[in-house]
C-alpha positions as protocol buffer text, in pm:
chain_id: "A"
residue {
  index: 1
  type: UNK
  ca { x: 0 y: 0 z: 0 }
}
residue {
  index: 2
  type: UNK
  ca { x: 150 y: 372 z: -103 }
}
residue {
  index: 3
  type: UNK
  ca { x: 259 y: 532 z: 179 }
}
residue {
  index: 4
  type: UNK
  ca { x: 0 y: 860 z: 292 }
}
residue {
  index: 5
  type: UNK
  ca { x: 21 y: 1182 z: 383 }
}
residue {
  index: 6
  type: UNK
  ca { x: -264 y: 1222 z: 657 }
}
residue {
  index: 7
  type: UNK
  ca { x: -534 y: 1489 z: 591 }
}
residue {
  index: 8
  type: UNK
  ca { x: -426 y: 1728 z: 926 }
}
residue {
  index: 9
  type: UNK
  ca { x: -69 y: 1682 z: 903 }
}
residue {
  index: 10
  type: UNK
  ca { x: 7 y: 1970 z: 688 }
}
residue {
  index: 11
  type: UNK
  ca { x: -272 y: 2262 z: 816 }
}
residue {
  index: 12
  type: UNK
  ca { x: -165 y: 2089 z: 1205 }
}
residue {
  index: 13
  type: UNK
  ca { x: 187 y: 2127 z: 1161 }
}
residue {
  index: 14
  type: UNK
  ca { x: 140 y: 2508 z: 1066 }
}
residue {
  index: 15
  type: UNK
  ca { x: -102 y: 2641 z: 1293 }
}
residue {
  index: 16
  type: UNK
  ca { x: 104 y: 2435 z: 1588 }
}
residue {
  index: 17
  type: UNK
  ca { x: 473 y: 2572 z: 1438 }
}
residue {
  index: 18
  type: UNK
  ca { x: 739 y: 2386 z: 1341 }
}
residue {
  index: 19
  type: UNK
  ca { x: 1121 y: 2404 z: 1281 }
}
residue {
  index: 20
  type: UNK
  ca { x: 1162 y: 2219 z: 915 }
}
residue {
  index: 21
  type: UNK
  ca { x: 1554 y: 2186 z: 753 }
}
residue {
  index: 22
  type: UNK
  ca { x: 1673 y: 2505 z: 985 }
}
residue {
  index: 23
  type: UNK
  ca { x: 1306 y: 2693 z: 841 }
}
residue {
  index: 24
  type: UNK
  ca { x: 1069 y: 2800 z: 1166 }
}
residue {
  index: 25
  type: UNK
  ca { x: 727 y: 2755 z: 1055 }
}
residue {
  index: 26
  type: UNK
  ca { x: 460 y: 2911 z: 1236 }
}
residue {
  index: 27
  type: UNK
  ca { x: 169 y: 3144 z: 1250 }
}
residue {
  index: 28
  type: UNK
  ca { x: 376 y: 3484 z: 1277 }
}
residue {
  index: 29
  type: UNK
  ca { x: 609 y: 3367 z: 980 }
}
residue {
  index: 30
  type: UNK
  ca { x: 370 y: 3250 z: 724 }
}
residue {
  index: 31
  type: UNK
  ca { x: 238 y: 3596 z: 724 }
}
residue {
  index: 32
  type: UNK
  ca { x: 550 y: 3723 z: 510 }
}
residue {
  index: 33
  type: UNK
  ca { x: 495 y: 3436 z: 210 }
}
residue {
  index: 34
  type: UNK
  ca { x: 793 y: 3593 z: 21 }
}
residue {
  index: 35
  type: UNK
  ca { x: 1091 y: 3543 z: 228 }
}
residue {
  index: 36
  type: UNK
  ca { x: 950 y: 3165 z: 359 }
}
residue {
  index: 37
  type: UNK
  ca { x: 877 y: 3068 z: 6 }
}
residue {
  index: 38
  type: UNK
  ca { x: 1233 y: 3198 z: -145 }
}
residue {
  index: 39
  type: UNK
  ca { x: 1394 y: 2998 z: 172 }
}
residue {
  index: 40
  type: UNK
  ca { x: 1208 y: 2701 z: 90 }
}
residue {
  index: 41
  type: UNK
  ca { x: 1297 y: 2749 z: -240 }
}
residue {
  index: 42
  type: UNK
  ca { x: 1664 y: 2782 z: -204 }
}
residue {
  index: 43
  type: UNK
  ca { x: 1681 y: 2440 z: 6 }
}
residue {
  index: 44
  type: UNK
  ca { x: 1605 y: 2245 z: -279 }
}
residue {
  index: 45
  type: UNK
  ca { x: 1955 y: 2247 z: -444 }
}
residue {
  index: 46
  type: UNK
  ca { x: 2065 y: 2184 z: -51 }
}
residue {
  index: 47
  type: UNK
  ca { x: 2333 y: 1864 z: -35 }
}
residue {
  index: 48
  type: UNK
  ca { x: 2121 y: 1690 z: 224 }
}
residue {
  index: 49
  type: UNK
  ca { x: 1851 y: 1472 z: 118 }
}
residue {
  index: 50
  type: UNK
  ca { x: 1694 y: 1584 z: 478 }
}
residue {
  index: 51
  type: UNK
  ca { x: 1671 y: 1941 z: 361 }
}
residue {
  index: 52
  type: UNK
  ca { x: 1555 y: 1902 z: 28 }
}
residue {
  index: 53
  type: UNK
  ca { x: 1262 y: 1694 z: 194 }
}
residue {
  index: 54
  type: UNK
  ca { x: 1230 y: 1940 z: 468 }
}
residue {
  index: 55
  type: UNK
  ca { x: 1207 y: 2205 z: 190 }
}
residue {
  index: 56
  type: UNK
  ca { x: 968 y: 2031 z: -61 }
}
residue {
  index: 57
  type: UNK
  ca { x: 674 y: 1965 z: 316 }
}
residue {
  index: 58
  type: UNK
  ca { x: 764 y: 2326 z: 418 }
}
residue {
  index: 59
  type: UNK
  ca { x: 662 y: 2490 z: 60 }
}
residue {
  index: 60
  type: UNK
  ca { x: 351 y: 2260 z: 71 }
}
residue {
  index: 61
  type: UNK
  ca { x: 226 y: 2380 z: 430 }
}
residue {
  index: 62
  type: UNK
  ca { x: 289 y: 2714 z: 259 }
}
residue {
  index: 63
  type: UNK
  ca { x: 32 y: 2665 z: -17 }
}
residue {
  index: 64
  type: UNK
  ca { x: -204 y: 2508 z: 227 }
}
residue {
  index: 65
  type: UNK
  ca { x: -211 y: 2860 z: 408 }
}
residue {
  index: 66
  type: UNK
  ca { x: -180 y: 3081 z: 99 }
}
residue {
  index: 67
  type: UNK
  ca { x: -483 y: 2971 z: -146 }
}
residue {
  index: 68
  type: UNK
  ca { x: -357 y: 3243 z: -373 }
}
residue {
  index: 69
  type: UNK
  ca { x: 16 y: 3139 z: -386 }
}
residue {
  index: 70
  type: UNK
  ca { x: -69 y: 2771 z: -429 }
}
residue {
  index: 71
  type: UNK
  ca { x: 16 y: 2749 z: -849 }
}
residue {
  index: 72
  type: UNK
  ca { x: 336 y: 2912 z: -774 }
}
residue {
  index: 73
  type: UNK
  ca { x: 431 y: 2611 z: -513 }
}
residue {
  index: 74
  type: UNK
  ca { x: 273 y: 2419 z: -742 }
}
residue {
  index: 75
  type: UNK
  ca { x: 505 y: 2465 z: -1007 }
}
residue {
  index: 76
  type: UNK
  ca { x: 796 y: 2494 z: -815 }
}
residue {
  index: 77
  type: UNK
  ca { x: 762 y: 2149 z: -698 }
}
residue {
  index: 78
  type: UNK
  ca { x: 735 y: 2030 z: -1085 }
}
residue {
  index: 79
  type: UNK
  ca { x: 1048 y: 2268 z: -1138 }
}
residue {
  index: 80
  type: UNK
  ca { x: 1177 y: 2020 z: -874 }
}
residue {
  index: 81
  type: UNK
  ca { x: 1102 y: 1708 z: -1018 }
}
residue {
  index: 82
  type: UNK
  ca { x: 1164 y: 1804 z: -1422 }
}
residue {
  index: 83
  type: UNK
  ca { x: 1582 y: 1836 z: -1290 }
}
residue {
  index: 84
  type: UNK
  ca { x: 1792 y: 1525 z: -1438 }
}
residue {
  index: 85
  type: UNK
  ca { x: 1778 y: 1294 z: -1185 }
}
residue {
  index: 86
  type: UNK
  ca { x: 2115 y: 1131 z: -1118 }
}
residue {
  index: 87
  type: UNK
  ca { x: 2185 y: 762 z: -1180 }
}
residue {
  index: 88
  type: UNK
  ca { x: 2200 y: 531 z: -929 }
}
residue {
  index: 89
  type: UNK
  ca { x: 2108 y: 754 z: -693 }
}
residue {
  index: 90
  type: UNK
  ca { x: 1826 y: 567 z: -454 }
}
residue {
  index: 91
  type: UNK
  ca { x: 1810 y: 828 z: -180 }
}
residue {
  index: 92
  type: UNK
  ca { x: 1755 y: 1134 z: -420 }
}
residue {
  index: 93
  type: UNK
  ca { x: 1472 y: 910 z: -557 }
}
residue {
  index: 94
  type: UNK
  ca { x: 1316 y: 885 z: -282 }
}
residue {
  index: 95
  type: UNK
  ca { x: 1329 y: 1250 z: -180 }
}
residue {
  index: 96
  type: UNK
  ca { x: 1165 y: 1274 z: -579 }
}
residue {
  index: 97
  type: UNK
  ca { x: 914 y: 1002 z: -471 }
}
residue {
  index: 98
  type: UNK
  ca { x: 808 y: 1243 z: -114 }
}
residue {
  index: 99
  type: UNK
  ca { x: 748 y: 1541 z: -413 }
}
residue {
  index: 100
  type: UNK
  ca { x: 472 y: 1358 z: -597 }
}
residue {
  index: 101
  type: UNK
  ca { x: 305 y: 1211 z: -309 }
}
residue {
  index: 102
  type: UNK
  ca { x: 269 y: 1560 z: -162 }
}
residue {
  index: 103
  type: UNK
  ca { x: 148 y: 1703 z: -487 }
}
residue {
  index: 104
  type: UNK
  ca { x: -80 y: 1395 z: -574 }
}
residue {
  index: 105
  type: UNK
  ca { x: -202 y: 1480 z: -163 }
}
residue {
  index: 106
  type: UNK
  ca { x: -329 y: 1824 z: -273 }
}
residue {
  index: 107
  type: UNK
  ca { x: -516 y: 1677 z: -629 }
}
residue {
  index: 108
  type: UNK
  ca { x: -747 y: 1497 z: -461 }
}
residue {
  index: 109
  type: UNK
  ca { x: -1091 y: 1598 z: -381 }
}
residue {
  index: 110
  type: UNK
  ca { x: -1124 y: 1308 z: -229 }
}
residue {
  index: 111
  type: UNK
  ca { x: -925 y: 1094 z: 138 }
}
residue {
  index: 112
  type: UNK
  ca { x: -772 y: 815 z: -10 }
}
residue {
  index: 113
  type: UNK
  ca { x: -847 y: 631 z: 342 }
}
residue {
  index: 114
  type: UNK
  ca { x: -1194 y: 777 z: 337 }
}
residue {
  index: 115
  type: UNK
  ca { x: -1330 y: 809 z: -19 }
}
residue {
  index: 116
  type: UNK
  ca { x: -1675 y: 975 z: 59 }
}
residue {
  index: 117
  type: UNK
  ca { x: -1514 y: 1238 z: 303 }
}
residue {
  index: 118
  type: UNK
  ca { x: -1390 y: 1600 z: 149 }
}
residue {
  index: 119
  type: UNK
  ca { x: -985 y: 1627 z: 186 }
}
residue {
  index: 120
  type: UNK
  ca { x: -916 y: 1891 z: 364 }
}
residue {
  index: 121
  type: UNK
  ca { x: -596 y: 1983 z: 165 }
}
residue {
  index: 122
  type: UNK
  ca { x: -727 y: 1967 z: -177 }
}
residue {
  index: 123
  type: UNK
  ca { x: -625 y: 2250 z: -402 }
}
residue {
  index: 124
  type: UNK
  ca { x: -892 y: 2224 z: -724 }
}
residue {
  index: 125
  type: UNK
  ca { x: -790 y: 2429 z: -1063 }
}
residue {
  index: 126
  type: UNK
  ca { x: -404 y: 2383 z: -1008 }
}
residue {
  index: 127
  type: UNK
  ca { x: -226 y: 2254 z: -1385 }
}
residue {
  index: 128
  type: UNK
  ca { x: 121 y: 2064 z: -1372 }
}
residue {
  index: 129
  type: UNK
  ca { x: 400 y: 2075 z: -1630 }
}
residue {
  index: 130
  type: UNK
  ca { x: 607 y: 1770 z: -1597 }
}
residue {
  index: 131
  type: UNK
  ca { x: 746 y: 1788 z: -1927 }
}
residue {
  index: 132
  type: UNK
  ca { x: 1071 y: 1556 z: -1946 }
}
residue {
  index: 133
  type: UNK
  ca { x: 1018 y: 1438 z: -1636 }
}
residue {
  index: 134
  type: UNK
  ca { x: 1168 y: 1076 z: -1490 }
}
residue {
  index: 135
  type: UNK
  ca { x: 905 y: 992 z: -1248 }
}
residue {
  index: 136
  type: UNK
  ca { x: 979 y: 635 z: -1204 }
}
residue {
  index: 137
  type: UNK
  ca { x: 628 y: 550 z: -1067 }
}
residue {
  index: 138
  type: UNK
  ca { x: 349 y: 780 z: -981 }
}
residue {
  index: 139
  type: UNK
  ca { x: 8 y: 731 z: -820 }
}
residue {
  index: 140
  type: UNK
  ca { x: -189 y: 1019 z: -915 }
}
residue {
  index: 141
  type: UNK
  ca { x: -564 y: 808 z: -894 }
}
residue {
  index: 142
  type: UNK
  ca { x: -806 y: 1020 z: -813 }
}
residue {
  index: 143
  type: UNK
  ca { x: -665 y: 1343 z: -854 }
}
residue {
  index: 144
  type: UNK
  ca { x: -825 y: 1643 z: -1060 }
}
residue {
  index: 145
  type: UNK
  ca { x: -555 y: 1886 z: -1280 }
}
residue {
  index: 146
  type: UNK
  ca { x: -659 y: 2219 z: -1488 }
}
residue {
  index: 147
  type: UNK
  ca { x: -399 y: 2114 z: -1719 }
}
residue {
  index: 148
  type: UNK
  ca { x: -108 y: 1854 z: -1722 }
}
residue {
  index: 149
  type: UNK
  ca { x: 176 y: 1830 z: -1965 }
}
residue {
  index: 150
  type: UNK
  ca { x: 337 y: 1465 z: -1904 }
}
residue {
  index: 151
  type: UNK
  ca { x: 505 y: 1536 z: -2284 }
}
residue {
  index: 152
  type: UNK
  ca { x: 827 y: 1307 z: -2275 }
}
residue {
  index: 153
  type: UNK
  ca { x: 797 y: 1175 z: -1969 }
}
residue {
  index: 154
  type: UNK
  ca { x: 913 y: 841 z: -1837 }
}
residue {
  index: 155
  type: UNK
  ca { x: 675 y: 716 z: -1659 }
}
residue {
  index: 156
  type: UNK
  ca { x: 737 y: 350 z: -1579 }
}
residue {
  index: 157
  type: UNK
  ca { x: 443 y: 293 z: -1341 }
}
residue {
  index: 158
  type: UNK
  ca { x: 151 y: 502 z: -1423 }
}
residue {
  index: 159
  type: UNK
  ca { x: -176 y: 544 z: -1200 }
}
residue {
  index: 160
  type: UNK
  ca { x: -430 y: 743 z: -1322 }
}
residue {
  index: 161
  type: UNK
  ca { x: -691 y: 609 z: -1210 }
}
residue {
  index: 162
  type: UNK
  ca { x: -1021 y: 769 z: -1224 }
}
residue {
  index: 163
  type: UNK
  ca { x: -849 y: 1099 z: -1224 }
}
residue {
  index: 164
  type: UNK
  ca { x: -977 y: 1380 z: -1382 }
}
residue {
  index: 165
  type: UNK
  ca { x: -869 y: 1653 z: -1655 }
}
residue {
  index: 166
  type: UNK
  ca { x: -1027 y: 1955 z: -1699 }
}
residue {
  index: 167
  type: UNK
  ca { x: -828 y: 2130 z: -2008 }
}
residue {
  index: 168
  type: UNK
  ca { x: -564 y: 1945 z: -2243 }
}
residue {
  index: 169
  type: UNK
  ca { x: -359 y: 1686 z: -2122 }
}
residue {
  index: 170
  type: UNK
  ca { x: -31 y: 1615 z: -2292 }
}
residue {
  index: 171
  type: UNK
  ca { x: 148 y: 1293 z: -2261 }
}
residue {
  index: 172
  type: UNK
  ca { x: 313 y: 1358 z: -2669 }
}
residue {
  index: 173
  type: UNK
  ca { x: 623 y: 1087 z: -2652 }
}
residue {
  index: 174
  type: UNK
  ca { x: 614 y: 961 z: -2315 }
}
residue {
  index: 175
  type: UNK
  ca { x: 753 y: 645 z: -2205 }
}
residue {
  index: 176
  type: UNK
  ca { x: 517 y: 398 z: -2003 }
}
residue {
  index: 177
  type: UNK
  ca { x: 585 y: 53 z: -1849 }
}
residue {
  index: 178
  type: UNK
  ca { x: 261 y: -12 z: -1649 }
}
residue {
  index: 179
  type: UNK
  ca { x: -30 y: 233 z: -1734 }
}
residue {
  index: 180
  type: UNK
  ca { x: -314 y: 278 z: -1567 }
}
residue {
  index: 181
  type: UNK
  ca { x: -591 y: 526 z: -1750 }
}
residue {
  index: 182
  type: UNK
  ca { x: -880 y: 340 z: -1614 }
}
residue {
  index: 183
  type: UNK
  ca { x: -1203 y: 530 z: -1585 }
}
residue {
  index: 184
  type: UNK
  ca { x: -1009 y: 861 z: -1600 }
}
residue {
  index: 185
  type: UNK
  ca { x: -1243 y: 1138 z: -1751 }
}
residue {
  index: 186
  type: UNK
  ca { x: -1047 y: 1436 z: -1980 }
}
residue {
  index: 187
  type: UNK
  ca { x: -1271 y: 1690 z: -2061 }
}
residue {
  index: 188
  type: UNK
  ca { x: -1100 y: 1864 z: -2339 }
}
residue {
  index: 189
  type: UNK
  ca { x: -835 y: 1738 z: -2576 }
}
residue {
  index: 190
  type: UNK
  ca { x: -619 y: 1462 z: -2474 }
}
residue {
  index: 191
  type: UNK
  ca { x: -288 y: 1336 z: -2634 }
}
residue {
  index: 192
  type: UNK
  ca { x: -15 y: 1054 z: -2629 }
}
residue {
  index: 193
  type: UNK
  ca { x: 110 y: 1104 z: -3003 }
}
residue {
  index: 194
  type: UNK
  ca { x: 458 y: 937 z: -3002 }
}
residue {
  index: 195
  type: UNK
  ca { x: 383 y: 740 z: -2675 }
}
residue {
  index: 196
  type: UNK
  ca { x: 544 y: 387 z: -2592 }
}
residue {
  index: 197
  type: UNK
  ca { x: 398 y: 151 z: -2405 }
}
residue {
  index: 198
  type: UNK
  ca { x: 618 y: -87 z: -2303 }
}
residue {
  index: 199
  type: UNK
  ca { x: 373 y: -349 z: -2084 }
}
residue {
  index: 200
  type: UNK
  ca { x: 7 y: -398 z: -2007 }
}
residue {
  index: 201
  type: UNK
  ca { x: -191 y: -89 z: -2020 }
}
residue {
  index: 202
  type: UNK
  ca { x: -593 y: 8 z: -1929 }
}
residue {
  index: 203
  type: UNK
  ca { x: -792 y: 274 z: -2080 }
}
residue {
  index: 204
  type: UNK
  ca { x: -1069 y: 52 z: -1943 }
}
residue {
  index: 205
  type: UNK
  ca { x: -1404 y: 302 z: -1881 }
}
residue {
  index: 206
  type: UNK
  ca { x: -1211 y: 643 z: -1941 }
}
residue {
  index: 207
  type: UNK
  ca { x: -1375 y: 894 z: -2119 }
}
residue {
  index: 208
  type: UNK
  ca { x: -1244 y: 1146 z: -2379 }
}
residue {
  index: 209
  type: UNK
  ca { x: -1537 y: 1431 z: -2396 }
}
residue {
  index: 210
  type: UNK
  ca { x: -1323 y: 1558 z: -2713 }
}
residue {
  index: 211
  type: UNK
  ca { x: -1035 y: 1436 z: -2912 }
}
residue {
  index: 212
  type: UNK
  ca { x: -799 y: 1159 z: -2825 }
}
residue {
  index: 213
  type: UNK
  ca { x: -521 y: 1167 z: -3004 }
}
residue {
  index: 214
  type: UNK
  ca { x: -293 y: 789 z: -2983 }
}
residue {
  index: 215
  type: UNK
  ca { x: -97 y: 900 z: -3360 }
}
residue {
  index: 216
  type: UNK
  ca { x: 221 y: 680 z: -3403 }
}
residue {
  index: 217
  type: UNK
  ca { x: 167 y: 543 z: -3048 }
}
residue {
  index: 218
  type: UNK
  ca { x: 337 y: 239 z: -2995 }
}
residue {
  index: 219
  type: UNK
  ca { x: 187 y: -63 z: -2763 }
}
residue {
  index: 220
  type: UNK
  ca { x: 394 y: -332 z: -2710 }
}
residue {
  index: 221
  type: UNK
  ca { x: 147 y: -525 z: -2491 }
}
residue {
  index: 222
  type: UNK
  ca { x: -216 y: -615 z: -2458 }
}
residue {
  index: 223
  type: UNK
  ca { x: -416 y: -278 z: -2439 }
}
residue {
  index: 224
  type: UNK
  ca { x: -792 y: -262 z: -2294 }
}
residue {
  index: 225
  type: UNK
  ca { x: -984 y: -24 z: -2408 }
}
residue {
  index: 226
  type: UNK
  ca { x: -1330 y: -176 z: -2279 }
}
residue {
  index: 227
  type: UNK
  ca { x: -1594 y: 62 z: -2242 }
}
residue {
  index: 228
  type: UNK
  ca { x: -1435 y: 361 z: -2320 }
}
residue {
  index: 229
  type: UNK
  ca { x: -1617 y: 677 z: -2430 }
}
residue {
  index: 230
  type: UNK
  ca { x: -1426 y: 896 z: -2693 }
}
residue {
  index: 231
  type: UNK
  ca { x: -1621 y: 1142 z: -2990 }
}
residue {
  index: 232
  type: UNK
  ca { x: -1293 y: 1113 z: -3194 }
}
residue {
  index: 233
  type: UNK
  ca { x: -1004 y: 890 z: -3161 }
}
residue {
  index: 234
  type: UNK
  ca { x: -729 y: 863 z: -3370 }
}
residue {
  index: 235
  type: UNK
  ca { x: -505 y: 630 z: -3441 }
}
residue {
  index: 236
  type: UNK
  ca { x: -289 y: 649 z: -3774 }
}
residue {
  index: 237
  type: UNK
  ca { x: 3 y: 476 z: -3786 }
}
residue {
  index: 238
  type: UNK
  ca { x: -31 y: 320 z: -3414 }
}
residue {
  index: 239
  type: UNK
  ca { x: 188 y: 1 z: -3398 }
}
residue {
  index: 240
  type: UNK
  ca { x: 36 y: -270 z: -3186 }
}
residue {
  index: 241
  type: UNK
  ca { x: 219 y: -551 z: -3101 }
}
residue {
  index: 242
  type: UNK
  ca { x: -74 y: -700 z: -2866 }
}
residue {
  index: 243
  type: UNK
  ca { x: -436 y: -752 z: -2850 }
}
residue {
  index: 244
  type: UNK
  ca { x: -647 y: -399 z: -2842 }
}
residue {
  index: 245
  type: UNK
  ca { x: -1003 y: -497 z: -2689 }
}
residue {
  index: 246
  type: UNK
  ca { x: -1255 y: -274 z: -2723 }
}
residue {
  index: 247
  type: UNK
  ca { x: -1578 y: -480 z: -2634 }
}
residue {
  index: 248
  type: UNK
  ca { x: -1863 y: -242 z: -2481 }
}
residue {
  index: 249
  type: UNK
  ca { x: -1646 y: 97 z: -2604 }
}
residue {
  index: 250
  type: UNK
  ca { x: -1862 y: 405 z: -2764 }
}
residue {
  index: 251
  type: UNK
  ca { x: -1660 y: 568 z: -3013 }
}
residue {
  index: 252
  type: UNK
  ca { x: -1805 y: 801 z: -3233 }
}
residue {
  index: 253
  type: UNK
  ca { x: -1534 y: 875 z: -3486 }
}
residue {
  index: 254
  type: UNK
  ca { x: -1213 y: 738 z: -3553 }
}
residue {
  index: 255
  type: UNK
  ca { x: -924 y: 721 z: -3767 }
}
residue {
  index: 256
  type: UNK
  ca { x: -656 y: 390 z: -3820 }
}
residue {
  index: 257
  type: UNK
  ca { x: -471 y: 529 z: -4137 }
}
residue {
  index: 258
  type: UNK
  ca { x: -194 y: 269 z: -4156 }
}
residue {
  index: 259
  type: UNK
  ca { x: -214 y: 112 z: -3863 }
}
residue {
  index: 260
  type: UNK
  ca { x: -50 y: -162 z: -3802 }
}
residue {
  index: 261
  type: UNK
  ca { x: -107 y: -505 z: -3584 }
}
residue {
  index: 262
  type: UNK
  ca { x: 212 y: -698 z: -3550 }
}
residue {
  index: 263
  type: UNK
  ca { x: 298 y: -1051 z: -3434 }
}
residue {
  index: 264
  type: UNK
  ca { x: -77 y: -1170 z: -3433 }
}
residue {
  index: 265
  type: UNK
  ca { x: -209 y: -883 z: -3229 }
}
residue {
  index: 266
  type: UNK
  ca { x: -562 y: -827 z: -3327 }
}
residue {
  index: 267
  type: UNK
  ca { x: -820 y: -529 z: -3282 }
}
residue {
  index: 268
  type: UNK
  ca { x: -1115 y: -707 z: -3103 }
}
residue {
  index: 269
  type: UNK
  ca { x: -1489 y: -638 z: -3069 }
}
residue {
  index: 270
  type: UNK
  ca { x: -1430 y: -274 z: -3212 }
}
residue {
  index: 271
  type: UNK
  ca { x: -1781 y: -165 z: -3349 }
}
residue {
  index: 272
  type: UNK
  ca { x: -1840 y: 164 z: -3522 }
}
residue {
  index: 273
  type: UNK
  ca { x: -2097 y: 425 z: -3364 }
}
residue {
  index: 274
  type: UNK
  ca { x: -2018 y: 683 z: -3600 }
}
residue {
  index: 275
  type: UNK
  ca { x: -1787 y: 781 z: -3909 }
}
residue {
  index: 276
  type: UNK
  ca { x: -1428 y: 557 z: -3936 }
}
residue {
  index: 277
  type: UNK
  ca { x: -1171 y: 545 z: -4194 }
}
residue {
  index: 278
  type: UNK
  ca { x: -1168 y: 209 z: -4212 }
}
residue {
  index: 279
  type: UNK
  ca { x: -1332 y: -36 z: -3985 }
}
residue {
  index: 280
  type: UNK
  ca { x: -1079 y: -254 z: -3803 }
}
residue {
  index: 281
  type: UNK
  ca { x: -1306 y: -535 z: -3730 }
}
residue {
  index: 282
  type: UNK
  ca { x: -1346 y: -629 z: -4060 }
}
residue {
  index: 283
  type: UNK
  ca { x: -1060 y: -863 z: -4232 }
}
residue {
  index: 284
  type: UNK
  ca { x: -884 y: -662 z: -4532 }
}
residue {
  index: 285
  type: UNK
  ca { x: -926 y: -287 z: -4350 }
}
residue {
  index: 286
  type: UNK
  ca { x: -692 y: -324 z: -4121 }
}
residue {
  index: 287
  type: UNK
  ca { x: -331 y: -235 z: -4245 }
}
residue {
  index: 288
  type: UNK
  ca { x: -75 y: -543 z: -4126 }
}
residue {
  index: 289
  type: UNK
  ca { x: 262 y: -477 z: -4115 }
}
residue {
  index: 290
  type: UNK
  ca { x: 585 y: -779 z: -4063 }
}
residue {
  index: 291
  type: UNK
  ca { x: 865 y: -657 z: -3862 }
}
residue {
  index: 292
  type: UNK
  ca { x: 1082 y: -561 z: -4132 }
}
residue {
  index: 293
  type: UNK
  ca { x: 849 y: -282 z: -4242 }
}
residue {
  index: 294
  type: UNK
  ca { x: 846 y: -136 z: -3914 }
}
């Protein structure tokens, strides 16, 4: 089970004050947001793993207390986790792993320990640009972003579960293992042109209220897309290399313009609820590539 940040910690840690990497946090301080952010701030490049940690909880309990400041913290912390992150490096992982949780903390509308009760620390409208990003894994089920750019991204475990997007999301040439789009809900465009996905992947239930782009996506492994919603989806010169199922999906338009199912993958139960290029349930439409055309 992930680890969890509890729902008081953050607001109870400020009101009580606290002392955090060599920062005092407390009521008088967080009236002057300036000089406590720009401290915060400046930890971050600090040698100790301690004080980048310390630094990453402090500029959250900041946001919590400054509604109006919280997009700035916001993208600080993705400033934070877009850096290179070294090689062999376990403990600096971990420090990256503490930054998502504590963002993924303050996406959710909802406690992950108690689904039907409001969390308290939930910041709604904030967008994340994790452009380039090596996240290793992420569990951001459940959460709700403005925007999110995940373009180029490596993103070996992937949990978006049931999360929500309100404007474009952007996942253009990331790099899945493990992906996990089930029942997510994107409101406005949504793209992973250029994508790999290296394992097992679920768009099981998710639903695309506009465009879904999956252009030149490459899925090396079984793909479910069972049930899912999308007006347009396209998917020209997609490679798949496994099964696609799409038994019980709604798709109103779509486009397969030289796509191509490899090593015996097939494109199963797709039916047609609107306009298609091609149909790819029917023998002949489907464009079938060997490996030495690819």
């Amino acid at each position: 089970m992930d680890n969890q940040i509890s729902g008081g910690e953050i607001s109870n840690s400020v009101q009580a004050g606290a002392v955090y990497g060599g920062i005092h946090i407390g009521q008088d301080s967080l009236l002057n947001f300036p000089e406590r952010y720009l401290e915060a701030s400046k930890l971050l490049a600090n040698d100790r793993p301690q004080a980048r940690t310390a630094a990453l909880r402090t500029l959250m309990m900041l946001g919590q207390d400054h509604p109006s400041h919280r997009q700035t913290v916001v993208d600080e912390l993705c400033g934070y986790l877009r850096l290179p992150l070294p090689d062999g490096d376990p403990v600096e992982s971990h420090v990256r792993e503490t930054a998502w949780r504590l963002l993924a903390t303050h996406l959710r509308p909802r406690r992950r320990d108690v689904p039907e009760d409001p969390n308290p620390n939930f910041w709604p409208g904030m967008s994340v640009d994790l452009v380039g990003a090596d996240l290793k894994h992420v569990n951001f089920a459940g959460c709700e972003f403005f925007r999110a750019d995940f373009s180029m991204s490596k993103l070996p475990l992937a949990r978006f579960r049931g999360a929500k997007f309100s404007k474009r999301a952007m996942f253009h040439g990331a790099k899945f293992s493990l992906a996990d789009f089930e029942d997510a809900e994107f409101e406005h465009t949504a793209a992973f042109s250029g994508s790999i996905f290296e394992s097992r992947s679920s768009f099981k239930g998710a639903r695309f209220r506009s465009n879904v782009h999956f252009e030149q996506v490459i899925f090396k492994s079984a793909v479910e897309f069972m049930k899912m919603e999308a007006v347009c989806a396209f998917f020209a010169e997609a490679q798949f290399w496994g099964d696609a199922d799409f038994d019980g999906s709604r798709i109103e338009n779509s486009l397969w313009r030289e796509t191509a199912f490899i090593y015996g993958a097939a494109c199963r139960n797709f039916t047609l609820d609107g306009k298609s290029s091609i149909d790819p349930s029917v023998p002949g439409d489907l464009v079938i590539c060997s490996l030495e055309h690819l």
